[in-house]
PADO-731756 format. One record per residue: residue number from 0; x, y, z of N, C-alpha, C in turn. Coordinates in steps of 0.2 Angstrom, whole numbers, plus 5000, padded with zeros to 4 digits. Layout:
<pts>
resi, n_X, n_Y, n_Z, ca_X, ca_Y, ca_Z, c_X, c_Y, c_Z
NUM, X, Y, Z, X, Y, Z, X, Y, Z $
...
</pts>
This chain:
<pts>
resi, n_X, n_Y, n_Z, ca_X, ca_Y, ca_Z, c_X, c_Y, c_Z
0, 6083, 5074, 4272, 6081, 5071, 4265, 6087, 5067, 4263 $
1, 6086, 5060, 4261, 6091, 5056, 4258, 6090, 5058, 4249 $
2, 6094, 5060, 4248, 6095, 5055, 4239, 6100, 5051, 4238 $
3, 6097, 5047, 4236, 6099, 5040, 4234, 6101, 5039, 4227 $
4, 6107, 5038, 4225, 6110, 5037, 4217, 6106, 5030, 4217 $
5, 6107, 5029, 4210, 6107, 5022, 4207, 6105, 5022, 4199 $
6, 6107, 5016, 4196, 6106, 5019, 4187, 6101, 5021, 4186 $
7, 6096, 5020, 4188, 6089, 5023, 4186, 6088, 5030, 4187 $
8, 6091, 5031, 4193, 6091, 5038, 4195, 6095, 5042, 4189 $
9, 6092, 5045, 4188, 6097, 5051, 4182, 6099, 5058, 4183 $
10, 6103, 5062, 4182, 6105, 5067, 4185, 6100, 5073, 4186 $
11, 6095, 5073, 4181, 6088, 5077, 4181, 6087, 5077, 4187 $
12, 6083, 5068, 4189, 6083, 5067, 4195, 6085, 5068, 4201 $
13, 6091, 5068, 4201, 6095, 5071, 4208, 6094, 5080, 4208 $
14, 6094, 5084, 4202, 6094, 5089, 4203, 6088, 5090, 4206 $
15, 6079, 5088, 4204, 6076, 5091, 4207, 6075, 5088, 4213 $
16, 6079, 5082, 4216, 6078, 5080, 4223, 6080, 5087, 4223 $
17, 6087, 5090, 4225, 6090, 5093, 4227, 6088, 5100, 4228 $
18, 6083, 5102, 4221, 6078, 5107, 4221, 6073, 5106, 4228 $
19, 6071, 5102, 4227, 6064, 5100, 4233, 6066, 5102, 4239 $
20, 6075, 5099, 4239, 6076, 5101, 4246, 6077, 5108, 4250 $
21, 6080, 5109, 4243, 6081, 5118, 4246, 6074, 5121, 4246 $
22, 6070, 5119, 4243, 6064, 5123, 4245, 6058, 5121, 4248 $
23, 6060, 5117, 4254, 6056, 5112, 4259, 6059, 5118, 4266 $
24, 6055, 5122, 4269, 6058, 5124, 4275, 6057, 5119, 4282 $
25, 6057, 5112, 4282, 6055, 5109, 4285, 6065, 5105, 4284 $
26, 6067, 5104, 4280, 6072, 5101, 4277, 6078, 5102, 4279 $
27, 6083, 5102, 4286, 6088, 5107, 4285, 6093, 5100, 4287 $
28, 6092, 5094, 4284, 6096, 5089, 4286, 6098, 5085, 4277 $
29, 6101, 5084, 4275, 6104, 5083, 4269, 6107, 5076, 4268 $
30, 6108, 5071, 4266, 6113, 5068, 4264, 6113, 5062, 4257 $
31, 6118, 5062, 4254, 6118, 5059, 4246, 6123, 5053, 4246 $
32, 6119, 5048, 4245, 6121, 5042, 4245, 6121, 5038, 4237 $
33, 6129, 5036, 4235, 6130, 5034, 4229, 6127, 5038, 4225 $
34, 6129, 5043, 4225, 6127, 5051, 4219, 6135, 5048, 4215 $
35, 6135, 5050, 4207, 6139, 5050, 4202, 6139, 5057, 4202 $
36, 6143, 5059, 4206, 6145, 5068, 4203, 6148, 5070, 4195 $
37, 6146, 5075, 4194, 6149, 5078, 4188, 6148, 5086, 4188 $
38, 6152, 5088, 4185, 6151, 5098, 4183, 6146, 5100, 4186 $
39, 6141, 5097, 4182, 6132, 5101, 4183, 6132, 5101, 4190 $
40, 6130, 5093, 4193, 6128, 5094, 4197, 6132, 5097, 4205 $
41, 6140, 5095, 4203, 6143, 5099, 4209, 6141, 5105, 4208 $
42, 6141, 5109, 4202, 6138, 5116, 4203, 6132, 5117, 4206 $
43, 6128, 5114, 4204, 6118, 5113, 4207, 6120, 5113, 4214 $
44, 6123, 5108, 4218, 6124, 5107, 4225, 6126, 5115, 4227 $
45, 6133, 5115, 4226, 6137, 5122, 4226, 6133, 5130, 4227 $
46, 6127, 5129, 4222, 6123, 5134, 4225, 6119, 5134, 4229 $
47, 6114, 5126, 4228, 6110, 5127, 4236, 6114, 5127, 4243 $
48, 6119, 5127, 4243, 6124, 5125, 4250, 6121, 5131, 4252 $
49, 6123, 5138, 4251, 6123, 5141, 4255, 6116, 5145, 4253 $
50, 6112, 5141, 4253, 6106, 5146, 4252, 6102, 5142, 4255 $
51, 6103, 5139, 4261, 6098, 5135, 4269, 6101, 5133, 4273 $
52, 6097, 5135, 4278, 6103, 5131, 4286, 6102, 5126, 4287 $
53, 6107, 5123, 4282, 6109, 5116, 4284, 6111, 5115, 4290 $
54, 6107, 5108, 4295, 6112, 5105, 4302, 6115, 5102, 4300 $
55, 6115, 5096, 4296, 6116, 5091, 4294, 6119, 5089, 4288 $
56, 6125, 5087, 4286, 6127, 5087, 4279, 6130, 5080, 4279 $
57, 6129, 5075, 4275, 6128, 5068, 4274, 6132, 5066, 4267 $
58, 6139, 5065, 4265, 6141, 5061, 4260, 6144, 5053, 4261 $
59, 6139, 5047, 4259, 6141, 5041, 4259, 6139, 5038, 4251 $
60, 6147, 5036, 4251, 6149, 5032, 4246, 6148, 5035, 4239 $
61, 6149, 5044, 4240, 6147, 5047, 4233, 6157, 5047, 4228 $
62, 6153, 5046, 4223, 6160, 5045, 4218, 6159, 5049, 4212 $
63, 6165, 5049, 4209, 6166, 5055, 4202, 6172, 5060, 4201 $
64, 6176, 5053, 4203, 6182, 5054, 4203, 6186, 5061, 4210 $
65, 6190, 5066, 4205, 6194, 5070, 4211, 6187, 5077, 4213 $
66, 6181, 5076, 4207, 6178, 5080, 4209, 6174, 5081, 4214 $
67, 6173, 5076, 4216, 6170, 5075, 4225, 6173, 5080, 4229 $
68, 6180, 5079, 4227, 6184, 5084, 4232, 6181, 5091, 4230 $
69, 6178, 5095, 4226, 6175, 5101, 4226, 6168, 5101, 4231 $
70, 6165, 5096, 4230, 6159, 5096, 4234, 6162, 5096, 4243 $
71, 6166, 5091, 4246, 6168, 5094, 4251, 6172, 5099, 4253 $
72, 6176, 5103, 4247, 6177, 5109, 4248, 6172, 5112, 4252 $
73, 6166, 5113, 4247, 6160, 5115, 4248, 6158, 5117, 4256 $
74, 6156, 5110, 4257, 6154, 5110, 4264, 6159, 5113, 4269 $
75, 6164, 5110, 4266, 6171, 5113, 4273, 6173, 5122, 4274 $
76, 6169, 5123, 4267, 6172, 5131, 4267, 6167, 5136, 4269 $
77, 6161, 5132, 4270, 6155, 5136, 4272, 6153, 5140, 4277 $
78, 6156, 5141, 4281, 6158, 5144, 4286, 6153, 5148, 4290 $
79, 6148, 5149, 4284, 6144, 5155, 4286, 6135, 5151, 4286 $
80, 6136, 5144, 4284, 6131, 5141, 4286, 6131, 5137, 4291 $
81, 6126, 5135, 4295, 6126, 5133, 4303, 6125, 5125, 4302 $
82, 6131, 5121, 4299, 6132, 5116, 4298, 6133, 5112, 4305 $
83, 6129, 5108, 4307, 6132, 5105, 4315, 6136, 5101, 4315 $
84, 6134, 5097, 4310, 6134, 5090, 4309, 6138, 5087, 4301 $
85, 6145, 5087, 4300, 6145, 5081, 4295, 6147, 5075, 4295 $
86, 6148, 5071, 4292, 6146, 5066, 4288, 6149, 5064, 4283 $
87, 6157, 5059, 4284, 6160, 5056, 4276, 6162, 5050, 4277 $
88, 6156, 5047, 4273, 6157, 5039, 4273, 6158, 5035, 4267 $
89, 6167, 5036, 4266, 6167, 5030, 4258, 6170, 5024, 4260 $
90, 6168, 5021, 4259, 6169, 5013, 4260, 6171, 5010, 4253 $
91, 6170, 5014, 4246, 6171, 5013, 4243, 6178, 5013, 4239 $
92, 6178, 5018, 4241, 6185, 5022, 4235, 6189, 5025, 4242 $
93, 6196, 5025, 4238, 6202, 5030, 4245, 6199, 5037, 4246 $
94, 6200, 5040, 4251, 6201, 5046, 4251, 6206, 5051, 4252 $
95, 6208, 5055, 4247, 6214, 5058, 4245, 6215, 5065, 4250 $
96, 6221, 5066, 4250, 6224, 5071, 4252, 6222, 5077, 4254 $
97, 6219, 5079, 4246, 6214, 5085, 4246, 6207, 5085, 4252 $
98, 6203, 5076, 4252, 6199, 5079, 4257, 6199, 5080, 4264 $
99, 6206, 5078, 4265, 6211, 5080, 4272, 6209, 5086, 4272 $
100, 6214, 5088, 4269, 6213, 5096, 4269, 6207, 5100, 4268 $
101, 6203, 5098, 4263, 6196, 5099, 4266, 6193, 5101, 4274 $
102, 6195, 5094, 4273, 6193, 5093, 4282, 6193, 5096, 4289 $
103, 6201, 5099, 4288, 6205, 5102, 4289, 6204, 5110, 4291 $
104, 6201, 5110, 4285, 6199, 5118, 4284, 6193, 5118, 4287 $
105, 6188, 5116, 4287, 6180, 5114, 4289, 6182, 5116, 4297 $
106, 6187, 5111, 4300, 6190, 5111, 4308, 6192, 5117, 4312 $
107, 6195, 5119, 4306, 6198, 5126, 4309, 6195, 5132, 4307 $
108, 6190, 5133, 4304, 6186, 5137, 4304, 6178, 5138, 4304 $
109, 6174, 5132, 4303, 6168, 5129, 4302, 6166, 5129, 4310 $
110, 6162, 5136, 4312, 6164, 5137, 4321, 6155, 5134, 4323 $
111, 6151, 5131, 4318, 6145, 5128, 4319, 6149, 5120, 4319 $
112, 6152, 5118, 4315, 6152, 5111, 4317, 6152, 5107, 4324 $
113, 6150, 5102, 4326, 6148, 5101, 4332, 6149, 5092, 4332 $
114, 6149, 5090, 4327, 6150, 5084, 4326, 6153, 5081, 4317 $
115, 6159, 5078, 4320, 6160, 5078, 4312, 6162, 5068, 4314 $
116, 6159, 5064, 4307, 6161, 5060, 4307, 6165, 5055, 4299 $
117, 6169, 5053, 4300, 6174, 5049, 4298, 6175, 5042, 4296 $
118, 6172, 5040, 4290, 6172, 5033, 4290, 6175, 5031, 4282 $
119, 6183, 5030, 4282, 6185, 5032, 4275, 6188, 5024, 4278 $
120, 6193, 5022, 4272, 6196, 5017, 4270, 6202, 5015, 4273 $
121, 6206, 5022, 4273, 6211, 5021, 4278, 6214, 5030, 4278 $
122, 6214, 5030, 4286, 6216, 5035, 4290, 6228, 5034, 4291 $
123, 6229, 5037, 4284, 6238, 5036, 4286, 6242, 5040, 4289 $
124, 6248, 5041, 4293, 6253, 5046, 4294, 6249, 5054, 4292 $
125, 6249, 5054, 4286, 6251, 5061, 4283, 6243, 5065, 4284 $
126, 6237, 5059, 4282, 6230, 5062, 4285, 6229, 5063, 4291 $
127, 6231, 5058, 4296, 6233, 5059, 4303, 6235, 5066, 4305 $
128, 6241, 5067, 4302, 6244, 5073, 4300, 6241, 5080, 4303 $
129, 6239, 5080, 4295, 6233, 5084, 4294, 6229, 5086, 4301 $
130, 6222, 5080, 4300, 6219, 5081, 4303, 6221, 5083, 4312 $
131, 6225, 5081, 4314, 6229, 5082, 4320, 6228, 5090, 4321 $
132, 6233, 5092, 4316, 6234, 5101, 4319, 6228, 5104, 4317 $
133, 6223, 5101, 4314, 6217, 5104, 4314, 6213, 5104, 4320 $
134, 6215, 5098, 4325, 6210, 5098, 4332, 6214, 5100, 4336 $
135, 6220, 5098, 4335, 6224, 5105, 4340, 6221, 5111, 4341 $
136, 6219, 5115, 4336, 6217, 5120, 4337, 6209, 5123, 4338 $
137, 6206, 5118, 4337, 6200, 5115, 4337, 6196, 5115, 4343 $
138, 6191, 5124, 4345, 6188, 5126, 4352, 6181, 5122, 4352 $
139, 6178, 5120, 4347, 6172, 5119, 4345, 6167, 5110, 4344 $
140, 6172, 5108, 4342, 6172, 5103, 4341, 6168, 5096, 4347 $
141, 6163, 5094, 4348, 6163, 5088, 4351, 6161, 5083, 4351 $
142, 6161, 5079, 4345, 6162, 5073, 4344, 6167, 5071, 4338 $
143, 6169, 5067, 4340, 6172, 5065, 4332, 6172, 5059, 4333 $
144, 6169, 5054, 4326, 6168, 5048, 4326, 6174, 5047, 4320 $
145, 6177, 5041, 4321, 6181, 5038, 4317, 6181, 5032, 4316 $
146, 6176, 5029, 4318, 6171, 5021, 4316, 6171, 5021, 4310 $
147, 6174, 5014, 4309, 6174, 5011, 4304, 6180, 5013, 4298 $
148, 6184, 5018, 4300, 6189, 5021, 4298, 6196, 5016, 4298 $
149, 6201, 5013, 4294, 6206, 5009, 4297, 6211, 5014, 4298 $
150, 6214, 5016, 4304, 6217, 5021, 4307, 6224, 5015, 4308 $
151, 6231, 5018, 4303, 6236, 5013, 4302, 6241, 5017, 4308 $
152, 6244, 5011, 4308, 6248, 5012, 4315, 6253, 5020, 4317 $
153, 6253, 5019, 4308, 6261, 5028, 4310, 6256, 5033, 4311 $
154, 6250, 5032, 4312, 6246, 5037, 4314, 6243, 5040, 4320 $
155, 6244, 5034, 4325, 6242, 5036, 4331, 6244, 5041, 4333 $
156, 6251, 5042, 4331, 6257, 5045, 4335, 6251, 5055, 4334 $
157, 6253, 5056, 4327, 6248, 5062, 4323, 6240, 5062, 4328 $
158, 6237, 5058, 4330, 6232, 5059, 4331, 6232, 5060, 4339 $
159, 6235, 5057, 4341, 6236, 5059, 4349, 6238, 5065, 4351 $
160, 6244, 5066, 4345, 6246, 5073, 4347, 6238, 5077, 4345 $
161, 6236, 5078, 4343, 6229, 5082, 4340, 6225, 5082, 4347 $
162, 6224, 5077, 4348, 6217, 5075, 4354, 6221, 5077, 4359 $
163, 6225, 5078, 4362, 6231, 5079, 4368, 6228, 5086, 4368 $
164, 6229, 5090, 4364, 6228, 5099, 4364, 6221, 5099, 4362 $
165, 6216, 5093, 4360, 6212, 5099, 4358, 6207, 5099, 4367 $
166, 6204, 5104, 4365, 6200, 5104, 4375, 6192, 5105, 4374 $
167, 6189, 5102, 4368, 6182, 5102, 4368, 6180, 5096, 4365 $
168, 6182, 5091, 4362, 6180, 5087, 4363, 6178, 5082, 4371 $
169, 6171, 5080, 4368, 6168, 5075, 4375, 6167, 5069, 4373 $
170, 6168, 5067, 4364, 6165, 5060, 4364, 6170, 5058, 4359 $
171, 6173, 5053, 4358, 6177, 5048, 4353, 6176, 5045, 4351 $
172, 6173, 5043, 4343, 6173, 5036, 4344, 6174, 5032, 4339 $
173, 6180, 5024, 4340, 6183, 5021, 4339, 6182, 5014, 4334 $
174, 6176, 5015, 4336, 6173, 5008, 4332, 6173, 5005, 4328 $
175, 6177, 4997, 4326, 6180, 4996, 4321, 6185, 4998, 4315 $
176, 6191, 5000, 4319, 6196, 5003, 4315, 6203, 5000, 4318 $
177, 6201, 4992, 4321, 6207, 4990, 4319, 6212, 4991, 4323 $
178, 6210, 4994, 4330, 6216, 4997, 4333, 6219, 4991, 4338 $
179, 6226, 4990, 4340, 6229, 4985, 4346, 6227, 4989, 4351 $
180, 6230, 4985, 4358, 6228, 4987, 4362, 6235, 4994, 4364 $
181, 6238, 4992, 4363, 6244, 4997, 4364, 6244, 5003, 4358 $
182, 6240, 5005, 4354, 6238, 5009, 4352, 6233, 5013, 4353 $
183, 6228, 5008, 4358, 6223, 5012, 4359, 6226, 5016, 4367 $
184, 6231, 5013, 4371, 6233, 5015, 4377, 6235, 5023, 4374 $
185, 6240, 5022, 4368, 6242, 5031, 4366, 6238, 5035, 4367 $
186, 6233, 5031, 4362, 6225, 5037, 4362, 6222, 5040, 4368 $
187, 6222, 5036, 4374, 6217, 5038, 4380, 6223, 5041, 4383 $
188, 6229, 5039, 4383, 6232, 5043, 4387, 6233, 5052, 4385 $
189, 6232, 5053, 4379, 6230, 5058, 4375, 6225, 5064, 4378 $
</pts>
């Protein structure tokens, strides 16, 4: 089920999308496109998470400031929902530290994930980082899409060391992120 933010849409209406969805047994794929998060509704979200098995969990281009970062807490801590598949696509706004670490968290413990995708604004050193020692570890994992993500250069280094040990990934993918050719050599040699 998509919801779709826009000014007409008002939070009522996001919540009883959200209602609908939790109580659609047909529904177990999710994603919120241009939602204005606020208290209320990260809460609303926060209780249906873990009351259906979601495959699928979808945020593109949701804003509301640092509070977004509770919502992908959310999904990244859920551990006990059979999440295969997420989904974070801001094209809009940076994405901060915290939702590394999110991320992060989700990776190394989230043992349903099965495909996570990445399409943020820029991929730096210290996210790379992050992200890195989370697929180092990382039994579960296969795919990971970074399409569309600008992946800067002091990054490769963080991210190859990650892909080098992790041993379940089958699929990668790169698509428009900006890489040289000698940067993409670190990666496959990886």
């Amino acid at each position: 089920m998509l919801i779709q933010g826009s000014e007409s849409l008002g939070e009522s209406h996001v919540l009883m999308h959200l209602w609908n969805a939790k109580q659609d047994p047909a529904c177990t794929q999710l994603e919120l496109k241009d939602i204005e998060f606020d208290p209320t509704l990260v809460s609303s979200f926060i209780d249906i998470l873990p009351s259906k098995s979601w495959t699928s969990l979808t945020l593109t281009n949701c804003h509301g400031g640092s509070i977004v970062n509770d919502v992908i807490w959310a999904i990244c801590a859920s551990t006990n929902t059979p999440i295969e598949s997420f989904k974070l696509h801001q094209s809009m706004s940076s994405v901060d530290s915290m939702t590394f670490a999110a991320i992060a968290f989700g990776l190394k413990y989230a043992k349903h994930w099965r495909y996570l995708s990445l399409a943020v604004q820029t991929i730096d050193h210290d996210a790379s980082n992050v992200l890195a020692r989370a697929l180092a570890r990382n039994t579960w994992l296969c795919s990971l899409n970074l399409g569309g993500s600008i992946i800067s250069p002091a990054a490769i280094g963080p991210l190859s060391f990650g892909l080098r040990l992790n041993r379940s990934l089958s699929e990668l993918i790169l698509d428009g992120c900006a890489l040289e050719d000698d940067q993409i050599a670190v990666i496959l040699q990886a």
